[in-house]
Each structure stands twice: as structure tokens, then as C-alpha cells.
C-alpha positions as CSV (number, residue, x, y, z in Angstrom):
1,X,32.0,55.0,0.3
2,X,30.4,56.0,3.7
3,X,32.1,52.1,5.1
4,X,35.4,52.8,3.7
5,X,35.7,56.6,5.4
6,X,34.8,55.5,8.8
7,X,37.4,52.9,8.6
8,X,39.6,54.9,6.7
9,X,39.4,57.3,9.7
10,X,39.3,54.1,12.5
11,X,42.5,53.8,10.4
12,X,41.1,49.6,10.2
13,X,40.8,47.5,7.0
14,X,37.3,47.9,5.9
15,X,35.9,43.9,4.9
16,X,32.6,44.3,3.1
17,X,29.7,41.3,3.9
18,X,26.5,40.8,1.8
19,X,24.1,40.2,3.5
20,X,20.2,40.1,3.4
21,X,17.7,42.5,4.7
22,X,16.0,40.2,6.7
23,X,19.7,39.4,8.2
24,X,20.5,42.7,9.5
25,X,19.0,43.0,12.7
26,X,20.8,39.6,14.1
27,X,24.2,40.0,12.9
28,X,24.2,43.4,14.2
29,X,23.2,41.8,17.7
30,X,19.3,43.1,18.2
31,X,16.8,41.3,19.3
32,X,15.3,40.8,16.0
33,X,12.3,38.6,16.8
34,X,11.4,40.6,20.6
35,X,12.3,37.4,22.4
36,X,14.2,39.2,24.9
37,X,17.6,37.4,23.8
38,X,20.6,38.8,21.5
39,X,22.7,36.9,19.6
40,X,26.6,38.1,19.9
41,X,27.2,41.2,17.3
42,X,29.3,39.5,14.3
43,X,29.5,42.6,12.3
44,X,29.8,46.2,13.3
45,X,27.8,48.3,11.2
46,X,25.4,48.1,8.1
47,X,25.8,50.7,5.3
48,X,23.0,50.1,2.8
49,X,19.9,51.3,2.7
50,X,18.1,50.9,6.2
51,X,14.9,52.6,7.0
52,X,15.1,53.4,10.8
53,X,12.1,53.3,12.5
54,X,10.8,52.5,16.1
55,X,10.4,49.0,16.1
56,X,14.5,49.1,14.6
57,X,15.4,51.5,17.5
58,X,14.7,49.3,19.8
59,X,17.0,46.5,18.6
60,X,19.6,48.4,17.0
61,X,21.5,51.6,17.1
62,X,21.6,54.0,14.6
63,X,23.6,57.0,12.7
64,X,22.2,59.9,12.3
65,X,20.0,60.6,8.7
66,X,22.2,59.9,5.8
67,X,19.5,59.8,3.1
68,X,15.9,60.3,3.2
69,X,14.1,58.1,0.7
70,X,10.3,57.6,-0.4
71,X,8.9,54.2,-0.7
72,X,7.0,53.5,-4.4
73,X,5.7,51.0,-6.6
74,X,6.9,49.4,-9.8
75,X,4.8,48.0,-11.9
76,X,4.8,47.0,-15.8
77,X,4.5,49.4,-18.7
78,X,0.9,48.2,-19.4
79,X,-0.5,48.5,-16.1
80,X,0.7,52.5,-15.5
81,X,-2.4,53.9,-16.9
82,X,-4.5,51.8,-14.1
83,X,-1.9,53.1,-11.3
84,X,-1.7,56.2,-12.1
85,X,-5.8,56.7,-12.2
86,X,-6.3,54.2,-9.2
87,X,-3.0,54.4,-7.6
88,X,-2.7,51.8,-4.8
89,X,-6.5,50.3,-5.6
90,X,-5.0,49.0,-8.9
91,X,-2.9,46.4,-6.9
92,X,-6.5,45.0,-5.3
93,X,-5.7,41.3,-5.7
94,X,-2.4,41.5,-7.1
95,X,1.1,40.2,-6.2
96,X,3.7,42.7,-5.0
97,X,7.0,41.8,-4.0
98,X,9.3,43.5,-1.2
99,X,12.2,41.6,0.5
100,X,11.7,39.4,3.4
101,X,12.6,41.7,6.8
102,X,12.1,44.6,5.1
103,X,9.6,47.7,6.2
104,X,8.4,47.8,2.5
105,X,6.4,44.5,2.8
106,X,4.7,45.7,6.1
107,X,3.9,49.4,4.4
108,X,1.9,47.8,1.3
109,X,0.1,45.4,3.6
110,X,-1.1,48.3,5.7
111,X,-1.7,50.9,3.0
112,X,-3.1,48.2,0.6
113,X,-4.3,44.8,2.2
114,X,-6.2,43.8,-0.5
115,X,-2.5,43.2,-2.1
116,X,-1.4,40.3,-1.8
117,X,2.3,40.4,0.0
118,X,5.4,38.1,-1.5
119,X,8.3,38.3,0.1
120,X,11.7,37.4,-1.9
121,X,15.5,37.3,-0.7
122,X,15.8,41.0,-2.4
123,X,14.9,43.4,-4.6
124,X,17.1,41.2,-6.8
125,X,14.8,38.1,-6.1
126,X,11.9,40.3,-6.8
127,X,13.0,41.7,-10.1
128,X,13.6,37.8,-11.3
129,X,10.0,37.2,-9.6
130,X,8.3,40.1,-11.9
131,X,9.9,39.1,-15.1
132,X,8.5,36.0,-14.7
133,X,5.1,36.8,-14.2
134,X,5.0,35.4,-10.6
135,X,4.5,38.8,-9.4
136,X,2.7,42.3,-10.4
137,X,4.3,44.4,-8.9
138,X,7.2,45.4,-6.4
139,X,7.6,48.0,-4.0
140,X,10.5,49.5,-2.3
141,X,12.5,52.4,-1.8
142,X,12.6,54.9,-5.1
143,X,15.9,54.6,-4.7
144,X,16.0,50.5,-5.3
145,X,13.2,50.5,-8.0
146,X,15.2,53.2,-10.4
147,X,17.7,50.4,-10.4
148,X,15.3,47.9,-11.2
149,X,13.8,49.7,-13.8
150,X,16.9,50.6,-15.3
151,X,17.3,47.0,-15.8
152,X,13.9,46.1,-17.3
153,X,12.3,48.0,-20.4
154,X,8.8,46.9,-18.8
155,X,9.5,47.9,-15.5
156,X,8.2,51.7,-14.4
157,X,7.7,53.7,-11.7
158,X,4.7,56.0,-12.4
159,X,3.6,59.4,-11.2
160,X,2.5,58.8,-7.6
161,X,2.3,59.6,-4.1
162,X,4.9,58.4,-2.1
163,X,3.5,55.5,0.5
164,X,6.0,56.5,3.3
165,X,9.6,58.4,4.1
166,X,12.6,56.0,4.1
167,X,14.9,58.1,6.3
168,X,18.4,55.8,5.9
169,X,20.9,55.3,9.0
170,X,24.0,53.4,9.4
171,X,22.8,50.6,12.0
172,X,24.8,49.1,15.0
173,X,24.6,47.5,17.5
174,X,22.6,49.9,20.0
175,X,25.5,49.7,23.0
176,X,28.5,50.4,20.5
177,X,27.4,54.5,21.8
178,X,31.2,55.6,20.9
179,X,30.9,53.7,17.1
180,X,27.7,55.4,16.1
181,X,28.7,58.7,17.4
182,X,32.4,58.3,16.1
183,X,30.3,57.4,12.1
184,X,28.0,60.5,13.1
């Protein structure tokens, strides 16, 4: 909805793209791996949930705050009473999934780094992972796991503290000044 109103109001043809988290950055034309070098912008903005944060303000530009999310864990219907006593100590040794490029998988290294990290395509990928036992658990955005739990009776999000704020921008590329502030 926020895609099709900015070009509604650019009076352009809005063309959707799916792309990855870990794709972002590059087709947006930051310097995604701090080398210094840019690749050519082949997409103008990225509407989908985003986390800005410092490391993305440096590569990319962003909106203003659309959305402020919290970043949780899912875990299986069994293992709630452990979370929810232990919180992020019941993941010691465990598998938790995040997507590949995403801040999730960096949070739940740093806040538990006795878990161990696997990183799938998506939240997708990591639902497919956790139904088939590869993984424990899977953390993301509360947003994201309500879907995933919505789509797996085993799947829950318990009581808990969340691990970070997720505040959500529409990213460009950080020299297109009159885009973002024309989406602002």
C-alpha cells in the first residue's frame, strides 16, 4: 500500500520485485560489504520490513519511521515453559534461524552467543527449516513470527522481553535526497 501511494502520487506505474533481505542493500546501490564501491541502483526503494540502523545509514537512505517493531523468538509449543522461565538461556546450544542479511541474526548472536546462528533465504526458509527439525527456534520481528505462527500449530511466541526495537523505513539509495523526502 505505502509502494503503490508514492507512485500513485509520482503519477508512475508501481512494478513490485521480491527480493531477499540479504539483497537489499546492493540493489538499492549501498555499499553493502564496506568495500568502498557501489554497484548502480536497479531499484528505487524497498517497502518491506527494514530495520534502519547505523551500519544501514551509512549505505542506504532512509524514510522517516513507518512502523516500530520488536524483535522475538519463536519457538515450539513444548519448549515455551523453558523460555518463558529461562528466556534467552533456554536457546544455550540450540539452532535459531534468522534470514541471511538480516539484523535479527546479528541480535541473537550478541544477546545469546551460546545460540547457535542459521541463516536461511527468509523467514519463509526458516519456517520450512523449523518444521523439519533442522532448527529450534527462529527469531525475527514480532511482526514476521505472528505470520509464522499463524501457519504452524507448534509454532509460538511466548511472554517475553523484546531483544531489540525494529524501527521500519522505506530504504533508498542515500543520494536520491528529493525521493526519500518526496515518500516522507
Amino acid at each position: 500500500d505505502v509502494a503503490q501511494a508514492v507512485a500513485d502520487a509520482l503519477g508512475v506505474t508501481l512494478r513490485l520485485r521480491v527480493i531477499s533481505a540479504a539483497e537489499r542493500i546492493d540493489l538499492l546501490g549501498g555499499d553493502a560489504d564496506g568495500d568502498g564501491e557501489a554497484p548502480e541502483p536497479q531499484i528505487d526503494l524497498v517497502v518491506r520490513n527494514m530495520t534502519m540502523n547505523c551500519t544501514r545509514w551509512s549505505q542506504i537512505g532512509f524514510s522517516a519511521v513507518y512502523y516500530n517493531a520488536t524483535q522475538k523468538v519463536l519457538v515450539r509449543e513444548d519448549d515455551v515453559p523453558a523460555f518463558e522461565k529461562d528466556g534467552l538461556e533456554s536457546l544455550d546450544g540450540k539452532r535459531v534461524c534468522a534470514p541471511a542479511g538480516s539484523t535479527s541474526i546479528d541480535n541473537i548472536t550478541e544477546k545469546q552467543p551460546d545460540a547457535v546462528p542459521v541463516a536461511a533465504a527468509n523467514h519463509t526458509g526458516c519456517l520450512v527449516k523449523f518444521q523439519q527439525g533442522e532448527v529450534d527456534a527462529i527469531t525475527g520481528d514480532d511482526t514476521v513470527l505472528a505470520g509464522l505462527a499463524a501457519q504452524d500449530l507448534d509454532a509460538v511466541v511466548p511472554d517475553q522481553e523484546k531483544l531489540t526495537d525494529e524501527p521500519y523505513g522505506v530504504g533508498a539509495n542515500k543520494d536520491d535526497v528529493a525521493l526519500i523526502r518526496f515518500v516522507n
